[in-house]
PASEBA-1860 file (N, C-alpha, C; in nm, 3 decimals):
! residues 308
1> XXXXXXXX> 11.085/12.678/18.147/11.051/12.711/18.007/11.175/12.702/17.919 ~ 11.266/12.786/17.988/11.401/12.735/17.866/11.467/12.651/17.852 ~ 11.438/12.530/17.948/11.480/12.372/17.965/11.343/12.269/17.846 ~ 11.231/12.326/17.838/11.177/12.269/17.744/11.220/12.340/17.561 ~ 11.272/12.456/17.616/11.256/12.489/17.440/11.401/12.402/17.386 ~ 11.501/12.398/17.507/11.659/12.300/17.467/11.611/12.213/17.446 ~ 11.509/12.132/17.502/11.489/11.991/17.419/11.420/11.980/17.309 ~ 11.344/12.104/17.312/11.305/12.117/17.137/11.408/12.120/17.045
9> XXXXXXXX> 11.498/12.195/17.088/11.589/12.245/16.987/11.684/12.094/16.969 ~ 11.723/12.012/17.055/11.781/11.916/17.031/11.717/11.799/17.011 ~ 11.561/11.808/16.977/11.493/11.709/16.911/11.475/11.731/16.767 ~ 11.474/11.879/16.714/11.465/11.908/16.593/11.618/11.928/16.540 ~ 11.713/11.896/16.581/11.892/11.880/16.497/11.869/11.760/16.495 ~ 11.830/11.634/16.557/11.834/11.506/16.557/11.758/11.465/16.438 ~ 11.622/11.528/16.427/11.540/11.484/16.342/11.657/11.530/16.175 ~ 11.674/11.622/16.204/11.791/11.714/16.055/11.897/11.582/16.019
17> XXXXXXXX> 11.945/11.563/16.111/12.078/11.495/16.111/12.073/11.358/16.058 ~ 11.980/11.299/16.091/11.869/11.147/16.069/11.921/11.108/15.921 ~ 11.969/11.068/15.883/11.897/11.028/15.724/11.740/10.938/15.722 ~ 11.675/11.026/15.611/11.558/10.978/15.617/11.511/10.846/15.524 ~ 11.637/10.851/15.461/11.635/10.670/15.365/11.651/10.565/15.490 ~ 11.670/10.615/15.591/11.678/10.480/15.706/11.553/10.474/15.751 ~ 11.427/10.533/15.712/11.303/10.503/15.798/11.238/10.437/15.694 ~ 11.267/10.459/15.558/11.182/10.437/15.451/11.275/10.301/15.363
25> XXXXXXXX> 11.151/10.256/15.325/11.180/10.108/15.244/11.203/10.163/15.073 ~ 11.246/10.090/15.009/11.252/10.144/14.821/11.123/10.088/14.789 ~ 11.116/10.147/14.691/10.993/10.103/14.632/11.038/10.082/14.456 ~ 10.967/10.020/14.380/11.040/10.010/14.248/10.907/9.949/14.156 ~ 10.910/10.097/14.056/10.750/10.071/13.948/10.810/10.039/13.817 ~ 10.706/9.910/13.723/10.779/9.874/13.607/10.632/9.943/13.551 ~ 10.677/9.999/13.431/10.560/10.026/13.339/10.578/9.996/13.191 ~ 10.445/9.980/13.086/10.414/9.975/12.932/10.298/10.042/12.934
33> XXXXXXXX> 10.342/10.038/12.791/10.196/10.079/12.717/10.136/10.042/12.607 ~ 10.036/10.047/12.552/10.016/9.958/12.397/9.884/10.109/12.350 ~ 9.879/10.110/12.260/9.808/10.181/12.175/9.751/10.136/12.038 ~ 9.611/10.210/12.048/9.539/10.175/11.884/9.399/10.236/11.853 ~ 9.411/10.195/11.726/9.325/10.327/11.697/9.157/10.263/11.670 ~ 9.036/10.365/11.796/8.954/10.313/11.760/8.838/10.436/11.703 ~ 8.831/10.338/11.634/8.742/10.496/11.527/8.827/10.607/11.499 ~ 8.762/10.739/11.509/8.832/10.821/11.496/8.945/10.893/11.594
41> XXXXXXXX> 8.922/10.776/11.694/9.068/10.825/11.820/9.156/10.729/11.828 ~ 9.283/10.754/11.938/9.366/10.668/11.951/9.359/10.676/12.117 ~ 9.330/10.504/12.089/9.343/10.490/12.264/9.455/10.478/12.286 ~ 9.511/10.494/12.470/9.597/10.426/12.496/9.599/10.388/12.629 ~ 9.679/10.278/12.659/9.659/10.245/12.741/9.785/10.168/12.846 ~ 9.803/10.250/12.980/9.946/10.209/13.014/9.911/10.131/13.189 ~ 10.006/10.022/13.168/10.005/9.924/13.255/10.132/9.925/13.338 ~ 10.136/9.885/13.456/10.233/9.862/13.563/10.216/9.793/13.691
49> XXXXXXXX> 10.333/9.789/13.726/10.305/9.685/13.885/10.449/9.786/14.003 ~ 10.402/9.787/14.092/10.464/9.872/14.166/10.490/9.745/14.334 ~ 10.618/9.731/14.289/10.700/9.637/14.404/10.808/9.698/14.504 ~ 10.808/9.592/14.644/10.958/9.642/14.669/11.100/9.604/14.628 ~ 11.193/9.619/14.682/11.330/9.631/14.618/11.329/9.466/14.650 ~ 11.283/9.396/14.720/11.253/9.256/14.745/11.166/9.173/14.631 ~ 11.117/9.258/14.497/11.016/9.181/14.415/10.903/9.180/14.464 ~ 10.841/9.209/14.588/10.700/9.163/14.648/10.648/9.279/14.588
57> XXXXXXXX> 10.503/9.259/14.547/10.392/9.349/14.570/10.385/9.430/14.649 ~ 10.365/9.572/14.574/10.297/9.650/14.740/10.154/9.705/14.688 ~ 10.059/9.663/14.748/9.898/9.705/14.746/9.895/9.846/14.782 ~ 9.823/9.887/14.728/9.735/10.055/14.766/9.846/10.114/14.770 ~ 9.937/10.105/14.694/9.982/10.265/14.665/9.978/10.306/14.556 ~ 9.972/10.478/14.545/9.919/10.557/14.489/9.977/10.595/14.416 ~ 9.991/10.591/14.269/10.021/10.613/14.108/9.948/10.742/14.101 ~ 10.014/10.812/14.036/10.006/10.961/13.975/10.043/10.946/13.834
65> XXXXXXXX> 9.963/10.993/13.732/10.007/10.953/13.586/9.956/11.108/13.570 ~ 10.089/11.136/13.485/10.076/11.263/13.367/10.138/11.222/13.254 ~ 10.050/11.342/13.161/10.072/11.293/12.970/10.104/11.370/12.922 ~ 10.246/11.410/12.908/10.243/11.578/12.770/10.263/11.536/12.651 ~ 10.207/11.593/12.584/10.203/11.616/12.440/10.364/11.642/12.408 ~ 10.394/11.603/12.255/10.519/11.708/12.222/10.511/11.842/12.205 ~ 10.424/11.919/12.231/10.412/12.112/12.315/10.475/12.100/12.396 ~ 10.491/11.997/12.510/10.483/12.019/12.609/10.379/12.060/12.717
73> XXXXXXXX> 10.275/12.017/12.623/10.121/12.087/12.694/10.060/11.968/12.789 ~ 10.043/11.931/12.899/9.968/11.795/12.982/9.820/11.803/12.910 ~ 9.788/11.708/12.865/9.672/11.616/12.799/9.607/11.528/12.873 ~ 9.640/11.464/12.972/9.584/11.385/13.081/9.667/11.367/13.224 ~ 9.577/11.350/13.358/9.642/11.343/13.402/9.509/11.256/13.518 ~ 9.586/11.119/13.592/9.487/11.046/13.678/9.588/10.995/13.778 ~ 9.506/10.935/13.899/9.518/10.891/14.033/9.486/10.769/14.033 ~ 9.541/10.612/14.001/9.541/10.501/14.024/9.589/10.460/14.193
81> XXXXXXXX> 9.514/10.330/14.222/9.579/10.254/14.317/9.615/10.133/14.276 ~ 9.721/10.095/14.312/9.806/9.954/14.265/9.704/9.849/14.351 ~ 9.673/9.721/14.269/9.578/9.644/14.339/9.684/9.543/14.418 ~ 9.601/9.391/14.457/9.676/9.319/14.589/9.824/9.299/14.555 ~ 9.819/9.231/14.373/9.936/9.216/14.318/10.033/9.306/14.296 ~ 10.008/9.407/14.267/10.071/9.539/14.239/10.049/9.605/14.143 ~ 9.991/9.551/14.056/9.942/9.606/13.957/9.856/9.724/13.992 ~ 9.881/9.804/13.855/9.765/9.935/13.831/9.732/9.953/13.650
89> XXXXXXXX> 9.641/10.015/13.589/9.610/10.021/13.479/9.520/10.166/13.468 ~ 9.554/10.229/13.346/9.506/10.333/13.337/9.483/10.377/13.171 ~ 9.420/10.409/13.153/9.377/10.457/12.962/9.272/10.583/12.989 ~ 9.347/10.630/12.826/9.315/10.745/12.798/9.327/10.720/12.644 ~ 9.265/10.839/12.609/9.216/10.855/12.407/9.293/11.010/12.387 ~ 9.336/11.005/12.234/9.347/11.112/12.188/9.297/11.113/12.063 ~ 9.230/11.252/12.031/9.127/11.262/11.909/9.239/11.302/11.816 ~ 9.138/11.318/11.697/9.207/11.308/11.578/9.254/11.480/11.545
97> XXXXXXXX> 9.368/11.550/11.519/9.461/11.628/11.526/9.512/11.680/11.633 ~ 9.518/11.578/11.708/9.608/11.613/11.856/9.746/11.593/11.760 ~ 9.829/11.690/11.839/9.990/11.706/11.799/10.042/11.511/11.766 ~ 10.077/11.493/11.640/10.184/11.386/11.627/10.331/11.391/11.701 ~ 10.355/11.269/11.682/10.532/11.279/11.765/10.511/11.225/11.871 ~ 10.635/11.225/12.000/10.650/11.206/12.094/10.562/11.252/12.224 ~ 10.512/11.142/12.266/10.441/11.208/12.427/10.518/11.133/12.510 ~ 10.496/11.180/12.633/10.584/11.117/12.748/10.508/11.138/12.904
105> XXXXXXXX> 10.465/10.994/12.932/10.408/10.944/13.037/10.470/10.971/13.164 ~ 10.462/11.036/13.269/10.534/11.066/13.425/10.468/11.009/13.495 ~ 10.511/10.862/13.594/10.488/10.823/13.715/10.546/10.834/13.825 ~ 10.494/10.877/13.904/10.499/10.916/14.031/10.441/10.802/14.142 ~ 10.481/10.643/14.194/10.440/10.595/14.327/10.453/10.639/14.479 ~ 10.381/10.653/14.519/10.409/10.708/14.697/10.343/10.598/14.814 ~ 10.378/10.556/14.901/10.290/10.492/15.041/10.386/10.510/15.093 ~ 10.301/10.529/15.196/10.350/10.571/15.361/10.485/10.448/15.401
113> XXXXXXXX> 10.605/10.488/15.437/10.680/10.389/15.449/10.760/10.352/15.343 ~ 10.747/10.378/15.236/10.835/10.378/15.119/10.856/10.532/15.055 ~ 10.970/10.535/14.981/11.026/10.652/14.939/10.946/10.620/14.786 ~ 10.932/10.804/14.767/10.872/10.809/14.627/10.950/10.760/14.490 ~ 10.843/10.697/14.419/10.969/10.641/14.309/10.897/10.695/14.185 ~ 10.970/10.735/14.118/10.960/10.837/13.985/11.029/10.775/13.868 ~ 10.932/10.769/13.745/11.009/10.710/13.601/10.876/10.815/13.506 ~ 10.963/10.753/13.370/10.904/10.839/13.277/10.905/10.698/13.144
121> XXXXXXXX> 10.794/10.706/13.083/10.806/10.653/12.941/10.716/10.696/12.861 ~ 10.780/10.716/12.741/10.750/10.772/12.602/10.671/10.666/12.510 ~ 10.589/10.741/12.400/10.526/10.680/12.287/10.517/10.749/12.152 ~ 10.551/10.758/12.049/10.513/10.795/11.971/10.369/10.761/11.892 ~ 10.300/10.898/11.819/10.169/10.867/11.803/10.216/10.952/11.678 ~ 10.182/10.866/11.566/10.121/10.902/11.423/9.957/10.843/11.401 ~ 9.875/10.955/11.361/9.733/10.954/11.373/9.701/10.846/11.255 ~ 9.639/10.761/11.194/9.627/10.689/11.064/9.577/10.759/10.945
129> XXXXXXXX> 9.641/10.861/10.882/9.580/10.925/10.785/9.627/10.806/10.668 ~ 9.581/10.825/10.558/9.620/10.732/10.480/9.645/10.795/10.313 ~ 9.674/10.727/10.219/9.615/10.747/10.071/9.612/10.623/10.001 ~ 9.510/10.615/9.906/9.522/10.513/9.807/9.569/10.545/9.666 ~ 9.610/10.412/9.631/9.700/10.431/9.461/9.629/10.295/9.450 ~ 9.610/10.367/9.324/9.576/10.215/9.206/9.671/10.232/9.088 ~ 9.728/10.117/9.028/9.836/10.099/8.943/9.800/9.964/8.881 ~ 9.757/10.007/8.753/9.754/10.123/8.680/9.681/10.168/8.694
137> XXXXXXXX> 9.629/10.309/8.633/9.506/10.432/8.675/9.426/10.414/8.553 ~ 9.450/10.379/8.454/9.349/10.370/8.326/9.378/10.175/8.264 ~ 9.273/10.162/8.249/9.328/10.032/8.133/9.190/10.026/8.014 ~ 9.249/9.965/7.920/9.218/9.910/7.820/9.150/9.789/7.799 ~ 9.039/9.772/7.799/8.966/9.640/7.817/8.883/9.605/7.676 ~ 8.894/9.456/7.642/8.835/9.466/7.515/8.698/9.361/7.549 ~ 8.575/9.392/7.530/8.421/9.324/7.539/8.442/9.194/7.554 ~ 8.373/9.141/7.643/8.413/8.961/7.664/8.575/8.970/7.735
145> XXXXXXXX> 8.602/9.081/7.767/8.804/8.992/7.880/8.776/9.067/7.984 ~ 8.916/9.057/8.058/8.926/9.117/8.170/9.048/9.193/8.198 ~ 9.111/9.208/8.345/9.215/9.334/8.336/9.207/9.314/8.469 ~ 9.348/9.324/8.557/9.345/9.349/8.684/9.464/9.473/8.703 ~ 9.459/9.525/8.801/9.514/9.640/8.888/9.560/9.599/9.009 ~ 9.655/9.677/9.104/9.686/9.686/9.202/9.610/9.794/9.325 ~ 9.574/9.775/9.464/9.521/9.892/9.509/9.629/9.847/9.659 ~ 9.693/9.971/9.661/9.774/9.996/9.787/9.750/10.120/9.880
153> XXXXXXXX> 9.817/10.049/9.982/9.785/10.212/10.086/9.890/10.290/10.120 ~ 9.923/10.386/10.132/10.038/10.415/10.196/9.942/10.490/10.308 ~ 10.038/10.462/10.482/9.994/10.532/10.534/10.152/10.503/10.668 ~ 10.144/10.634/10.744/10.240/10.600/10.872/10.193/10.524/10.960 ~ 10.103/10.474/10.969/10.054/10.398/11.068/10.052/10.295/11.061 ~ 10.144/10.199/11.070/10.146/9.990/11.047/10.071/9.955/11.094 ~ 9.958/9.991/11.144/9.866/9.906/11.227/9.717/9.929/11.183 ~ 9.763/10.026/11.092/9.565/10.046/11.017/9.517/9.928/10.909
161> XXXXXXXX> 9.401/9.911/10.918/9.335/9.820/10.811/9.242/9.900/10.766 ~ 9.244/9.935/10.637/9.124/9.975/10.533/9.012/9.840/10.479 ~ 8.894/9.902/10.483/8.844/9.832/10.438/8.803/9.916/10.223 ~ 8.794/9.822/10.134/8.815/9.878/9.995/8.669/9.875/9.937 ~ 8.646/9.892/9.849/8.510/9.923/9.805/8.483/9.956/9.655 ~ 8.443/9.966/9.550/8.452/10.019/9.393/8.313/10.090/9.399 ~ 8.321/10.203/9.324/8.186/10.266/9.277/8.210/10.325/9.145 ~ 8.057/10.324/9.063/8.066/10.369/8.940/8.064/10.280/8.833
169> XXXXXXXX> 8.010/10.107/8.839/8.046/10.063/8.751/7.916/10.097/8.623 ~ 7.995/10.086/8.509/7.887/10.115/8.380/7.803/9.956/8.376 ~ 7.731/9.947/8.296/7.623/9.802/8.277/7.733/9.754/8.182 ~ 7.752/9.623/8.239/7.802/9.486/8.180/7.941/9.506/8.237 ~ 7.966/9.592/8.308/8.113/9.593/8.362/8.086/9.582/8.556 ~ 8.185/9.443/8.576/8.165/9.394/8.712/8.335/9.384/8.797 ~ 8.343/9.411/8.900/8.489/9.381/8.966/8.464/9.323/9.069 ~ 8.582/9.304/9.120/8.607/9.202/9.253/8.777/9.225/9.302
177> XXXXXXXX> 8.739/9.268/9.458/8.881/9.309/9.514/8.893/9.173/9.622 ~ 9.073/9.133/9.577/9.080/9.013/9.692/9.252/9.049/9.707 ~ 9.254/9.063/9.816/9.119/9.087/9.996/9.072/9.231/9.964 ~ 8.963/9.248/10.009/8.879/9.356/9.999/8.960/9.425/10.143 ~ 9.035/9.455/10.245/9.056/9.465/10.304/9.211/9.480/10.354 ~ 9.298/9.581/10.355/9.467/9.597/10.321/9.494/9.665/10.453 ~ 9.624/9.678/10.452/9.723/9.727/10.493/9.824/9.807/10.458 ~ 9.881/9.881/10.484/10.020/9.923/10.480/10.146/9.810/10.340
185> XXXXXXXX> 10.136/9.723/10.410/10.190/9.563/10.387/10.112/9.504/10.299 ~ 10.004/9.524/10.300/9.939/9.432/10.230/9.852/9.504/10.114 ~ 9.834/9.427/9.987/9.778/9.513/9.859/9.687/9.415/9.817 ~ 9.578/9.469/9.756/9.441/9.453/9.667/9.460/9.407/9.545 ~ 9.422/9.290/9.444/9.407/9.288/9.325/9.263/9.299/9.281 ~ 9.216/9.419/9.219/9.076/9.445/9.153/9.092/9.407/9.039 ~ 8.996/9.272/8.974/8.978/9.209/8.853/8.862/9.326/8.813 ~ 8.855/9.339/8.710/8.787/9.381/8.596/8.727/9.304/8.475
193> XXXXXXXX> 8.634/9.292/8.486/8.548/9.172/8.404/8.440/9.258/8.318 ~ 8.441/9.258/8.194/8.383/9.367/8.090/8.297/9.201/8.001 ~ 8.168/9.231/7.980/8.052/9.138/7.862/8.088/9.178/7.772 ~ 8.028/9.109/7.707/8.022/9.084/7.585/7.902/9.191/7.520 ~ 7.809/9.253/7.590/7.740/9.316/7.566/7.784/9.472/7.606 ~ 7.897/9.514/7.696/7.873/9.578/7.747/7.910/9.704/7.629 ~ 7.845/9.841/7.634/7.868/9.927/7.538/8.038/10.025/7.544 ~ 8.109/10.046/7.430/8.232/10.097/7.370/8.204/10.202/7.415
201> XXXXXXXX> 8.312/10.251/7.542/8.378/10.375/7.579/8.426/10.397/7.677 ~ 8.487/10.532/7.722/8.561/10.548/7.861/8.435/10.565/7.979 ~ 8.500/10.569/8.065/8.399/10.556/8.191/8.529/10.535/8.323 ~ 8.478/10.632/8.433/8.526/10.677/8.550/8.490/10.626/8.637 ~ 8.560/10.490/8.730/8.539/10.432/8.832/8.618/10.525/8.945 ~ 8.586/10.489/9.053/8.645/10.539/9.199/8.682/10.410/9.266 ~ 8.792/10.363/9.356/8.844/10.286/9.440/8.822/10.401/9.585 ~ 8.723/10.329/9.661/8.714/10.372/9.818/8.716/10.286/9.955
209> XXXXXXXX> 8.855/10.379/10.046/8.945/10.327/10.119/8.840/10.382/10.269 ~ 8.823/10.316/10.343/8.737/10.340/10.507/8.810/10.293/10.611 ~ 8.888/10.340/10.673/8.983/10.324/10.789/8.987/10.393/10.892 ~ 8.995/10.349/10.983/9.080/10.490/11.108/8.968/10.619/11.120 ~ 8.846/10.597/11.081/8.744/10.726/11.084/8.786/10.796/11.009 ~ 8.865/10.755/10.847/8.891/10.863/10.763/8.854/10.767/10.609 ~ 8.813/10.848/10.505/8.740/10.791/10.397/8.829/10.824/10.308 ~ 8.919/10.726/10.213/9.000/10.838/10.108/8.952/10.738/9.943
217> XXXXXXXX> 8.999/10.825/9.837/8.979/10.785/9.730/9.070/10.797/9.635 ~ 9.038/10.708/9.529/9.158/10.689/9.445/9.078/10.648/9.303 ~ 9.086/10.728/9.183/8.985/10.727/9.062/9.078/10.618/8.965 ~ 9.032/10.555/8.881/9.057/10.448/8.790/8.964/10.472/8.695 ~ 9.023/10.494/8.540/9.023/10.507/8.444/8.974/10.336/8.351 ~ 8.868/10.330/8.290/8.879/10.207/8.169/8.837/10.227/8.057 ~ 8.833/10.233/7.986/8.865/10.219/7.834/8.804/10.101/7.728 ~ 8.649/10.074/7.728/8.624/9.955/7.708/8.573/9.976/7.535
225> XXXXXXXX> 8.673/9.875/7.462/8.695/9.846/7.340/8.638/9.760/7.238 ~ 8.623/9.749/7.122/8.599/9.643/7.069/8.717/9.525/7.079 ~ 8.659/9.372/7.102/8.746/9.278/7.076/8.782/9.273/6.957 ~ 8.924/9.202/6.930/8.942/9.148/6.788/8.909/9.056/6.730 ~ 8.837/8.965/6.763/8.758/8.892/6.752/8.610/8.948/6.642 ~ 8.567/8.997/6.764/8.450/9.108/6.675/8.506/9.165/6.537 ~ 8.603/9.233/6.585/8.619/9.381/6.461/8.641/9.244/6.349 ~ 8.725/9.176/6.388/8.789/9.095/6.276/8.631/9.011/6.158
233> XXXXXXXX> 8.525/8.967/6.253/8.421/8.914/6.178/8.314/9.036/6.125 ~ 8.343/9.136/6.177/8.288/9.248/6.073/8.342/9.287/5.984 ~ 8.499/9.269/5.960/8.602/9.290/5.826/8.544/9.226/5.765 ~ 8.555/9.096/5.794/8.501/8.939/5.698/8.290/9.006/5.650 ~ 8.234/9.032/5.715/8.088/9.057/5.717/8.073/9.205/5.566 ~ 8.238/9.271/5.574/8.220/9.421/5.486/8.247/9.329/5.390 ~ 8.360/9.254/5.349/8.428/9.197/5.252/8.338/9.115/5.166 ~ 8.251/9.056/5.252/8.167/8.936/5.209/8.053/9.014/5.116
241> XXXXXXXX> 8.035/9.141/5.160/7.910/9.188/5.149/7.962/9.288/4.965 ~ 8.068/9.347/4.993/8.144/9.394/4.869/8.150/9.302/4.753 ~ 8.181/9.112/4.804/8.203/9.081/4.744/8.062/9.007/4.653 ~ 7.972/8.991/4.724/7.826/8.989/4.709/7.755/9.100/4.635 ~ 7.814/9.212/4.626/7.793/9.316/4.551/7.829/9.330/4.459 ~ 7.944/9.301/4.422/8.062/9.307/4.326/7.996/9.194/4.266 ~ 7.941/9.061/4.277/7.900/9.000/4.173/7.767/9.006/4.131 ~ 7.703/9.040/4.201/7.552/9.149/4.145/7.555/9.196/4.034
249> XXXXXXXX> 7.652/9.329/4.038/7.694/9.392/3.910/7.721/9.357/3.816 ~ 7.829/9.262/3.846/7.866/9.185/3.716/7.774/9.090/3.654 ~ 7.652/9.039/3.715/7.575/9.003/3.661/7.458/9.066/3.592 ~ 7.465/9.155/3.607/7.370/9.269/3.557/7.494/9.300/3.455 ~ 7.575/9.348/3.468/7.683/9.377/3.369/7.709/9.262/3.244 ~ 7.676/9.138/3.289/7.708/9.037/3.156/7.531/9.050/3.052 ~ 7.430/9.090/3.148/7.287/9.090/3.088/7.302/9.244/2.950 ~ 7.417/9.283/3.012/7.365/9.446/2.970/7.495/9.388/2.821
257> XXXXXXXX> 7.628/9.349/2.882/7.671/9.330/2.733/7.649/9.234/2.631 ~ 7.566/9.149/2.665/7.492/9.063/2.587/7.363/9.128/2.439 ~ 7.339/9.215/2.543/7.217/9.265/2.456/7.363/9.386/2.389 ~ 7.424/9.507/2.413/7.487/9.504/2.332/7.592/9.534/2.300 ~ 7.728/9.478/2.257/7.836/9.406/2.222/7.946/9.550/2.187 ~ 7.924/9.639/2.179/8.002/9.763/2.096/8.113/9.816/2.212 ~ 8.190/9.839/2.195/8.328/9.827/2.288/8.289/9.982/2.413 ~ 8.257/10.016/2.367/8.199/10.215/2.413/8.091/10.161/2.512
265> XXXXXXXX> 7.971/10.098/2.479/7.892/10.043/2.580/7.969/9.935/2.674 ~ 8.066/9.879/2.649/8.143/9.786/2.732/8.202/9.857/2.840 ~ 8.235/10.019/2.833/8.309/10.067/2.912/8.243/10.113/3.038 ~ 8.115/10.187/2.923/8.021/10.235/3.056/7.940/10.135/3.160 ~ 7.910/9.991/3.056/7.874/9.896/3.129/7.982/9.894/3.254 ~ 8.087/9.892/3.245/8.174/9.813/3.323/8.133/9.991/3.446 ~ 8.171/10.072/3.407/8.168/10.178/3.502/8.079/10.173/3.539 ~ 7.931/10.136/3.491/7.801/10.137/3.596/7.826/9.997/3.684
273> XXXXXXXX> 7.853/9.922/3.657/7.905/9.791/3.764/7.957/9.838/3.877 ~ 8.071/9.892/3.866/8.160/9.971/3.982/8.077/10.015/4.083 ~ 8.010/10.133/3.954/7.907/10.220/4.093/7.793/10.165/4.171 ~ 7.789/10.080/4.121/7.624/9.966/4.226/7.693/9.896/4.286 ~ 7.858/9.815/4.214/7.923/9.777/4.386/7.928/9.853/4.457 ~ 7.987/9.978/4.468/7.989/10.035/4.547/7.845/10.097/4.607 ~ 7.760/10.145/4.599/7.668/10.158/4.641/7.620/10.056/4.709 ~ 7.630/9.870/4.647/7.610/9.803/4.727/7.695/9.745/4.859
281> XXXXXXXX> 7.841/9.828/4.847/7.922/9.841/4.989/7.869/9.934/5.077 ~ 7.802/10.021/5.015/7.818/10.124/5.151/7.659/10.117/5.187 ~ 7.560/10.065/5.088/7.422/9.973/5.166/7.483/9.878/5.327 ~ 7.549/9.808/5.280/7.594/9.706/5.382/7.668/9.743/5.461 ~ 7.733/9.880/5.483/7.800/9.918/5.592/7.715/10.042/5.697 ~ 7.601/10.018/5.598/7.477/10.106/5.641/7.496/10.291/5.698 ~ 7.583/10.287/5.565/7.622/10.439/5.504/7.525/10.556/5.433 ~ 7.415/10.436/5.324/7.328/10.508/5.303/7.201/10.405/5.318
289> XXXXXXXX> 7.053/10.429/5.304/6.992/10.414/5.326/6.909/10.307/5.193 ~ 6.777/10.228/5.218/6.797/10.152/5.102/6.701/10.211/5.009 ~ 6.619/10.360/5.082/6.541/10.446/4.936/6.660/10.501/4.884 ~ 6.772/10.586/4.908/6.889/10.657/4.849/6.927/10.532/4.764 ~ 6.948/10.418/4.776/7.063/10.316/4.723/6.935/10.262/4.575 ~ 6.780/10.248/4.619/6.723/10.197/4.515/6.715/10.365/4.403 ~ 6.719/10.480/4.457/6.707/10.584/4.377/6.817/10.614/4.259 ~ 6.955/10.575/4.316/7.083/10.635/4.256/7.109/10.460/4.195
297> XXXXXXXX> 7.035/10.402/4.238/7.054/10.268/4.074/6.972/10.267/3.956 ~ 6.863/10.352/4.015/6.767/10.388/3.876/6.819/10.473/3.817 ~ 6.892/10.575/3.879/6.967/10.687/3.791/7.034/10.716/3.694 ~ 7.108/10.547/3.760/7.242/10.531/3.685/7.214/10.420/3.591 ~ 7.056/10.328/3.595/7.035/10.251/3.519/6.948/10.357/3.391 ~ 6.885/10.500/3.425/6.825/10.558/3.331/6.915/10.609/3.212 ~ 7.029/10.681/3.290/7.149/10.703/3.198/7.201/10.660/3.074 ~ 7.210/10.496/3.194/7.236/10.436/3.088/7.169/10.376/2.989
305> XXXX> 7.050/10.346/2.995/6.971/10.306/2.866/6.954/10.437/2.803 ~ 6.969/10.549/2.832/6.936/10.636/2.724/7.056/10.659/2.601 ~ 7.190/10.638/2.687/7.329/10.626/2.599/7.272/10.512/2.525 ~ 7.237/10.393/2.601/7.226/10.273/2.473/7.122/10.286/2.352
END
């Protein structure tokens, strides 16, 4: 009995004494990862190939993947096998207000015959929140033109695409965004196209941004005016109409000093002239009405024949 426990004892110092890197082969894991955002999560997804110190493949061994958060809190954690090539592949999602910042991936390879090989790689994750700006926020548009704007995104995420959208337009007012569809990098021109019919005043459009499972908005101001064009042929339309008035009078005014000639009736003649131009300006600017305008010419025509 105490001749078997000595050879225990000098089979277990041998085993101590051994280095155990002489039984075992290296083993050596390359890893990536790529990430993106679908809907309202962010996938990700990390790839590797697990070889020996020779470059060859080693099949079926066993990948251990852990994920901490920047807490420091583990978020995922799975059991891959490396296929014939060596390869292994593994994905996972994170929803929308998981911690931003740094996470950091831990692999762990093991098979029988090779020594464990251990690496670590990192990713940063900014979630795609976004905002939109339009520049300018109000414009000035005059009936019959147009007007364009800028629509940009700012967001941390280089890799989001919004899709853009307009709501709110008034009747006779139409837009068009090109590209309907941005980036970070890339910006929107929204034309603004106002008729000729369309009616004088302000009015509150919205610019809406749909990305990343998040909806944002951005309000735009317009301001729709008379052309100068217009105003200018209604100057000409008052003027014409004053001046169409203005010789009315005076023709009624040469009937009235004809019949009679005395310098005193010349004056009031001339002052009742005045007042039916004018009455016949503000007929035509449709100030007063045309029973008020036929009433206050009889008034001023009773007056006056009674002075005469």
């Amino acid at each position: 009995m105490d001749q078997k426990r000595a050879w225990l004892l000098v089979f277990a110092v041998f085993l101590l004494l051994t280095p155990k890197s002489a039984a075992l082969s290296g083993m050596l894991v390359s890893v990536s990862i790529d990430h993106s955002s679908a809907g309202s999560r962010e996938l990700i997804k990390v790839y590797g190939k697990v070889s020996d110190e020779s470059g060859s493949p080693i099949q079926n061994a066993l990948v251990s993947i852990q994920v901490d958060n920047p807490n420091g809190s583990t978020v995922h954690v799975a059991l891959v096998y490396s296929s014939k090539d060596g390869t292994f592949k593994d994905e996972f999602s994170l929803a929308m207000g998981s911690p931003e910042g740094t996470y950091t991936i831990y692999i762990t390879s093991s098979k029988l015959g090779y020594e464990d090989y251990r690496t670590k790689i990192s990713f940063t994750l900014l979630f795609p929140d976004f905002s939109l700006l339009v520049s300018p926020s109000s414009l000035k548009i005059e009936r019959g033109g147009s007007a364009d704007c800028a629509v940009t995104m700012i967001s941390k995420a280089s890799n989001l695409t919004v899709e853009l959208q307009v709501s709110g337009f008034p009747s006779g007012v139409e837009g068009s965004l090109n590209p309907s569809f941005i980036t970070p990098s890339r910006a929107s021109k929204l034309t603004l196209k106002v008729s000729s019919s369309a009616e004088v005043g302000s009015y509150n459009l919205t610019v809406v941004g749909v990305g990343g499972g998040i909806t944002r908005y951005a309000p735009l101001e317009i301001e729709v005016i008379e052309g100068e064009s217009f105003g200018f042929n209604v100057y000409l339309a008052s003027i014409l109409a004053a001046s169409l008035a203005a010789g009315l009078a005076a023709s009624r005014f040469r009937k009235r000093r004809i019949e009679a000639r005395e310098k005193r009736l010349d004056r009031e003649y001339l002052a009742y002239a005045r007042a039916v131009a004018k009455l016949e300006e503000l007929k035509a600017r449709g100030e007063i009405d045309e029973e008020t305008y036929n009433r206050l010419c009889k008034e001023y025509e009773e007056k006056l024949g009674k002075r005469g």
